[in-house]
C-alpha positions in Angstrom: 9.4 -13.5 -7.7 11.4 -11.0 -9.3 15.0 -10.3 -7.3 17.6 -6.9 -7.3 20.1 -6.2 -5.9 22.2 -4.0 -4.0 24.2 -3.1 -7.0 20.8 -2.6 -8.8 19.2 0.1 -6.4 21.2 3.4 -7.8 19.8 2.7 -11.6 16.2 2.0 -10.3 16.0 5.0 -8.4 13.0 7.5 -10.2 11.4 4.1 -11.9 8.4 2.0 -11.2 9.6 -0.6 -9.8 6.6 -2.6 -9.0 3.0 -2.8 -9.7 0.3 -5.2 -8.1 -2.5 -7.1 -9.2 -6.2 -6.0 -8.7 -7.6 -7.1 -5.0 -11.3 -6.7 -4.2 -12.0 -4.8 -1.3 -14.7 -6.9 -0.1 -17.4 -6.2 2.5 -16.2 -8.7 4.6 -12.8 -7.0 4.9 -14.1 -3.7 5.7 -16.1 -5.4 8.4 -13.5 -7.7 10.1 -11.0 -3.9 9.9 -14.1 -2.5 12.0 -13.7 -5.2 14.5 -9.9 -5.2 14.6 -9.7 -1.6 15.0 -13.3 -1.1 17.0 -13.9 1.8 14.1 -17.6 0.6 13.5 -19.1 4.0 11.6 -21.9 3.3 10.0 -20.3 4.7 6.6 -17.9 1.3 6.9 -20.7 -0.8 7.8 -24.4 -0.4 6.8 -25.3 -0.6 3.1 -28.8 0.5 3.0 -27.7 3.4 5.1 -24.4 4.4 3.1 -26.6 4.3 -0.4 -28.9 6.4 1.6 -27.0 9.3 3.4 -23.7 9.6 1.5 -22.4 10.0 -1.9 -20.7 7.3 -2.0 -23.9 5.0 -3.4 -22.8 2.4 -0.6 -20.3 1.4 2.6 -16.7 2.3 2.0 -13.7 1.1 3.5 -11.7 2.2 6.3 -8.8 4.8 4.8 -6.5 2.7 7.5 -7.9 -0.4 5.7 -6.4 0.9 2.3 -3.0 2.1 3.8 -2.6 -1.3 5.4 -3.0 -2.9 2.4 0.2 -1.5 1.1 1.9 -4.3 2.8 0.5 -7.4 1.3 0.5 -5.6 -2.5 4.4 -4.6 -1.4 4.8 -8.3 -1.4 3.2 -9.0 -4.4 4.5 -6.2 -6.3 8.7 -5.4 -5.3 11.2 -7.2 -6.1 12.5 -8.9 -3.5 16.0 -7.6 -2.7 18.9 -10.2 -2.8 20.6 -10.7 0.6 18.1 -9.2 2.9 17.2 -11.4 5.9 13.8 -8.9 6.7 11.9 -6.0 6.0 11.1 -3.4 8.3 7.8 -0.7 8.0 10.0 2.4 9.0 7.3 4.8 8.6 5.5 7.4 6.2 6.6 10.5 5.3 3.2 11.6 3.7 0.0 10.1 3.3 -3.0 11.5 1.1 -6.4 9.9 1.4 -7.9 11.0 -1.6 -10.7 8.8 -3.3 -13.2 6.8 -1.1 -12.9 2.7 -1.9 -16.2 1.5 -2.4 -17.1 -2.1 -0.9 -16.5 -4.2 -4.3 -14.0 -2.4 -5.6 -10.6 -3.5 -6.9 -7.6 -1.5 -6.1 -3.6 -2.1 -7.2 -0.5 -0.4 -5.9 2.0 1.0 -7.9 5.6 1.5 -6.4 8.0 3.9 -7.8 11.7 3.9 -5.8 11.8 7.6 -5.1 15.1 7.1 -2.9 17.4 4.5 -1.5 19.9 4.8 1.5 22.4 1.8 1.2 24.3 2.0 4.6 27.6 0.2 5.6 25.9 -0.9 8.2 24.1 -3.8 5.9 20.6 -2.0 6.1 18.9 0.0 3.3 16.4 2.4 3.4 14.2 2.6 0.3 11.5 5.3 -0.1 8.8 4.4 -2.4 6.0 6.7 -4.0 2.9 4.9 -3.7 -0.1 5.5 -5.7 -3.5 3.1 -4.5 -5.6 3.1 -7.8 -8.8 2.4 -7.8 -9.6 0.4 -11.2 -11.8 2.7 -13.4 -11.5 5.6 -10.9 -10.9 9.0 -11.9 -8.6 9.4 -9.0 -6.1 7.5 -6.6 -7.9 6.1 -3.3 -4.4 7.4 -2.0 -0.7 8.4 -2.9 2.2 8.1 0.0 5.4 8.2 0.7 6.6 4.9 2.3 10.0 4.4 3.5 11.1 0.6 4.4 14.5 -0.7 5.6 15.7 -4.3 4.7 18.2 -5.9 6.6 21.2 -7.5 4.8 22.9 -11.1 5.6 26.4 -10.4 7.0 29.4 -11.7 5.4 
């Protein structure tokens, strides 16, 4: 896994800084969000229904199912910042739902530093502009602004 550092963040700031791998968005995962989340609308979960009555050809999954990925492909994607001890969700700023995901479908996350707070305190906040592509999709499934804090060892 790829590493920065503190000294690193200032120069990264306006970049990519990290892009995932394509993850299916299986039918399975859509179904075990429905029961996690008790969201069971048919448009999530009925196939022969969701070809039928939408225009989406098929079950799509849960736009909270998509944002939530953003954590796993965060982990796969960012460098891992030298020195922190953990990472902290602190929040979204935006967040635009803006393709459907399509059972079967693969999706990546691309991470672009938009800002980084590095605090005396031994915390920085980073704020990322994240765009959820959908592979061979005309549009994102969704675009966000993220903002994280890690935690720094103390010397």
């Amino acid at each position: 896994m790829a590493t920065i550092t503190v000294d690193d963040i200032p120069g990264a700031i306006g970049t990519e800084i990290g892009r995932s791998d394509w993850r299916t968005v299986t039918q399975e995962m859509i179904n075990l969000f429905a029961d996690a989340t008790d969201d069971h609308q048919w448009i999530h979960l009925d196939p022969e229904r969701a070809a039928r009555e939408t225009p989406f050809g098929g079950t799509i999954a849960h736009g909270f199912l998509t944002l939530s990925l953003l954590s796993t492909l965060a982990y796969e994607a960012l460098p891992q910042l030298e020195g922190s001890t953990m990472g902290i969700n602190y929040g979204f700023d935006k967040v635009r739902f803006m393709a459907p995901v399509r059972a079967g479908a693969r999706i990546r996350a691309v991470f672009k530093l938009a800002d980084a707070d590095i605090r005396p305190s031994g915390r920085v906040i980073s704020t990322y502009d994240v765009t959820l592509e959908i592979e061979n999709g005309t549009k994102p499934a969704l675009a966000a602004t993220w903002i994280t804090m890690a935690v720094l060892e103390r010397h």
